[in-house]
Backbone as ProteinMPNN parsed JSONL, in Angstrom:
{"seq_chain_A": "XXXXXXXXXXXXXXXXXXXXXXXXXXXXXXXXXXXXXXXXXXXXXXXXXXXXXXXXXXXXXXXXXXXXX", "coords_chain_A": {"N_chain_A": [[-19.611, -40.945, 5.139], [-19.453, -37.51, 3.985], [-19.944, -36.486, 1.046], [-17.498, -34.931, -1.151], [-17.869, -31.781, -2.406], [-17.964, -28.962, -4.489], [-19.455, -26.747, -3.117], [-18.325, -27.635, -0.67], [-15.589, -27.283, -0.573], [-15.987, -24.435, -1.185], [-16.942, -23.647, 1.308], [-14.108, -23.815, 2.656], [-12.504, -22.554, 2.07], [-13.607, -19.874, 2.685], [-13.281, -19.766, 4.871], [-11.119, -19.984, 5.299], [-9.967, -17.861, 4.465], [-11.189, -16.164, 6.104], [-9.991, -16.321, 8.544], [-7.111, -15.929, 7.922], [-7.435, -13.086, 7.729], [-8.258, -12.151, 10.437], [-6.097, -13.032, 11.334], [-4.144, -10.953, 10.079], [-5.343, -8.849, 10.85], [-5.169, -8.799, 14.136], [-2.372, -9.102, 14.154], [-1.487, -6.449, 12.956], [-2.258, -4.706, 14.588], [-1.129, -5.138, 17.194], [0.594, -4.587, 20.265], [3.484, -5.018, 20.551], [3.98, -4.122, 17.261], [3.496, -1.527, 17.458], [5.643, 0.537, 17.702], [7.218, 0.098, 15.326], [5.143, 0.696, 13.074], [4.778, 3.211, 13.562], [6.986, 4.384, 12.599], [7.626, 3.554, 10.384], [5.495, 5.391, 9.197], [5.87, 7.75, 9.461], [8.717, 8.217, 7.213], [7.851, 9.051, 4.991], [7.447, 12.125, 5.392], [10.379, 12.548, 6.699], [11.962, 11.461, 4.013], [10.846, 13.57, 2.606], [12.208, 15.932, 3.92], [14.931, 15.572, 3.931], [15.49, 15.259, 1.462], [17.146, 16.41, -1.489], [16.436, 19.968, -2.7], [15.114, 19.861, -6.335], [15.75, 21.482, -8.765], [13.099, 23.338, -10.386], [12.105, 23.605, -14.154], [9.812, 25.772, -15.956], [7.516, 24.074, -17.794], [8.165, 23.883, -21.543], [6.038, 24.308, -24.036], [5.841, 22.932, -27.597], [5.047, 23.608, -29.923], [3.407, 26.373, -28.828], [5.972, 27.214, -28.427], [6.638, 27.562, -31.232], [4.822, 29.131, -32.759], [5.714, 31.357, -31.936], [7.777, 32.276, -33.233]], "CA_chain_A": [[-18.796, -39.743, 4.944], [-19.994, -36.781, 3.305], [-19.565, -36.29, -0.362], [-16.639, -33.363, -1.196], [-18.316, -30.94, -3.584], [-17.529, -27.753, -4.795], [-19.713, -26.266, -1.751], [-17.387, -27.59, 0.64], [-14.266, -25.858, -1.322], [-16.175, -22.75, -0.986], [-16.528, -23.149, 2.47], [-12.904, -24.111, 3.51], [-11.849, -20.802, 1.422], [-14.017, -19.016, 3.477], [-13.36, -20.319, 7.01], [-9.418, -20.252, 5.984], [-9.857, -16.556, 4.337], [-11.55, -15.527, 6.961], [-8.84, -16.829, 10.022], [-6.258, -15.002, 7.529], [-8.095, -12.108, 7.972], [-8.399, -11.886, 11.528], [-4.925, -13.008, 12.024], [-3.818, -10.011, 9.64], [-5.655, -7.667, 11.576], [-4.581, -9.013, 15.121], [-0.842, -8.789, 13.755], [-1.376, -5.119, 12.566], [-3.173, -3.951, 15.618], [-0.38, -5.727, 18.21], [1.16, -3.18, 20.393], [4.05, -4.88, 19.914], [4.125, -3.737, 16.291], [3.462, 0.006, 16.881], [6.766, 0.958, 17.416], [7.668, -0.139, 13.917], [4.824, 1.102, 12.374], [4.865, 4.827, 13.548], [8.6, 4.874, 12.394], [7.168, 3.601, 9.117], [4.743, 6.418, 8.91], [6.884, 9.153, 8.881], [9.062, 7.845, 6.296], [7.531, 9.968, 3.878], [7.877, 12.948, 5.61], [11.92, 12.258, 6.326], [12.562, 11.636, 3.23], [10.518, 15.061, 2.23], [12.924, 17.049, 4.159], [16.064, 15.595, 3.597], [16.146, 15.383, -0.104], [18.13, 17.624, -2.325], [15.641, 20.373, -3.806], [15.818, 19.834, -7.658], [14.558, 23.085, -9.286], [11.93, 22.804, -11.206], [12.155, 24.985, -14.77], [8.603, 25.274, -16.814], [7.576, 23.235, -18.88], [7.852, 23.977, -22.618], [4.873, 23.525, -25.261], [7.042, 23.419, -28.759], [3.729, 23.461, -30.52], [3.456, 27.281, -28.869], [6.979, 28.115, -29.095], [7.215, 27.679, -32.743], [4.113, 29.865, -33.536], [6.241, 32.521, -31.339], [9.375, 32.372, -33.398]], "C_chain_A": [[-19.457, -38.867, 3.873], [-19.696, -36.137, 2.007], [-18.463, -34.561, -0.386], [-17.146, -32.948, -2.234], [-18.097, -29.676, -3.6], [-18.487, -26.941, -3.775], [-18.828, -26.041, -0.562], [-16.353, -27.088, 0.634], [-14.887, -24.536, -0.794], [-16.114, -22.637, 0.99], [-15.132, -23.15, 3.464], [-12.635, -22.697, 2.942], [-11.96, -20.503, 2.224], [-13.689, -18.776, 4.52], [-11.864, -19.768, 6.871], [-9.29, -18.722, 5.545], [-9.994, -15.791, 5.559], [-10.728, -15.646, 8.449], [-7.928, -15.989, 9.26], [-6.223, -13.573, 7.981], [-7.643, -11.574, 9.656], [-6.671, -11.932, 12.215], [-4.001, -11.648, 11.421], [-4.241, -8.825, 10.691], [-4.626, -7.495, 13.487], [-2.941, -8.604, 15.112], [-0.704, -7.246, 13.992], [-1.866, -4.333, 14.106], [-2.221, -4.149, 17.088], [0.658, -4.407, 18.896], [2.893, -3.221, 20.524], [5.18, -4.2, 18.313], [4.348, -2.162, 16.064], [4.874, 0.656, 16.76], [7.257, 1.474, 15.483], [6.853, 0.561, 12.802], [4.834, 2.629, 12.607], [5.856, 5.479, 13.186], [8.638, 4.715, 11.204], [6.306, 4.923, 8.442], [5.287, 7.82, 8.851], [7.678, 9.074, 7.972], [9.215, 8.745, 5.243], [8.03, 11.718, 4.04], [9.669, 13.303, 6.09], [11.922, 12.553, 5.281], [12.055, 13.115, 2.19], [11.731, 16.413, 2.543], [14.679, 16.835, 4.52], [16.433, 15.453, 2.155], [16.503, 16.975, -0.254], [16.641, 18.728, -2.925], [16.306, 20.618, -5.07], [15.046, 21.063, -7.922], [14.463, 22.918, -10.56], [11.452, 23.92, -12.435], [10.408, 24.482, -15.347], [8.646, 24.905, -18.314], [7.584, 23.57, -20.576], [6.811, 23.283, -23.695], [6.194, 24.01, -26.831], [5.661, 23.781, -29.893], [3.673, 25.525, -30.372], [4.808, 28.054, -29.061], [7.322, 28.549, -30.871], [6.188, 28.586, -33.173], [4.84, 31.083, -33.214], [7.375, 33.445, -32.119], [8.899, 32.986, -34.962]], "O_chain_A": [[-19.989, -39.421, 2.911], [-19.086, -35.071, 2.088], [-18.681, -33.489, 0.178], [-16.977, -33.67, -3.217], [-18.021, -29.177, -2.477], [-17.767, -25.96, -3.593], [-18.588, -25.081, 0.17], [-15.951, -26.437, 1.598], [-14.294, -23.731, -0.075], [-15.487, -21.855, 1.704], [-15.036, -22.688, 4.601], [-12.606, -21.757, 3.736], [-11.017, -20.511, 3.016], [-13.765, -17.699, 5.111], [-11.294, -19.231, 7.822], [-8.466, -18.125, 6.237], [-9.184, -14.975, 5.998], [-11.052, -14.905, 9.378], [-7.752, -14.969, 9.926], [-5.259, -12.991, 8.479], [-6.795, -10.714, 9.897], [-6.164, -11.262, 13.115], [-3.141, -11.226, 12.195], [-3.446, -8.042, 11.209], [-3.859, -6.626, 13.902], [-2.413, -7.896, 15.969], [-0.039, -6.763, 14.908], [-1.525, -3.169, 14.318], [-2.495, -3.426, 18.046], [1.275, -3.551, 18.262], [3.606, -2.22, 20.589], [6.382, -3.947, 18.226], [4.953, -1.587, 15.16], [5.181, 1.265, 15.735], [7.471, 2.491, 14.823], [7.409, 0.988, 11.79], [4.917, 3.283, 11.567], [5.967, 6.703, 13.253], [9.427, 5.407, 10.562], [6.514, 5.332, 7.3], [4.966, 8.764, 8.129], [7.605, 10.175, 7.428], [10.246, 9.144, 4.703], [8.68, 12.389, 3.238], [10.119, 14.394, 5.74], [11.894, 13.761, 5.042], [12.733, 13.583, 1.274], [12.043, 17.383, 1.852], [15.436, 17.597, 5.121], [17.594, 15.533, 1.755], [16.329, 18.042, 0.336], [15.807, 18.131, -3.606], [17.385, 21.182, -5.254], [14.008, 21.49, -7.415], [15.204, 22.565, -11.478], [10.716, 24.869, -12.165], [9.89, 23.369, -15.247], [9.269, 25.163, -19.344], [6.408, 23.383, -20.888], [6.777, 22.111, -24.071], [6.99, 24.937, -26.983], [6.022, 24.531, -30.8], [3.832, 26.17, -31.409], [4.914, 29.144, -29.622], [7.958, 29.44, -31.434], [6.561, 29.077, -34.239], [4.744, 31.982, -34.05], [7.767, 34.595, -31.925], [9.756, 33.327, -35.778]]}, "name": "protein", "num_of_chains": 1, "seq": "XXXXXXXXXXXXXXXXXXXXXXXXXXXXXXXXXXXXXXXXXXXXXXXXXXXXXXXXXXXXXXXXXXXXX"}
């Protein structure tokens, strides 16, 4: 039997990173999934055009107001 050495660690990482990997991608790429994700991707834009607009005064420097005064 073949000695376990810190080689063979590196390569189980690798082998098991690398199956992670692929199964991440496969997941993401499933056309299953698109649904969900194109309903995710707008998201941003929703919530762009249903918030409240806050209005937005400028900003004060007190540094220049006080030389003003």
């Amino acid at each position: 039997m073949p000695e376990f050495d810190l080689n063979v660690l590196r390569i189980v990482v690798t082998v098991l990173s690398f199956i992670t990997f692929v199964a991440i991608v496969a997941w993401a790429l499933a056309k299953r999934n698109q649904a969900g994700f194109d309903e995710a991707a707008q998201l941003p834009f929703v919530a762009e055009r249903s918030a409240t607009p806050v209005p937005v005064r400028p900003l004060s420097n007190p540094a220049v107001e006080s030389r003003d005064e």
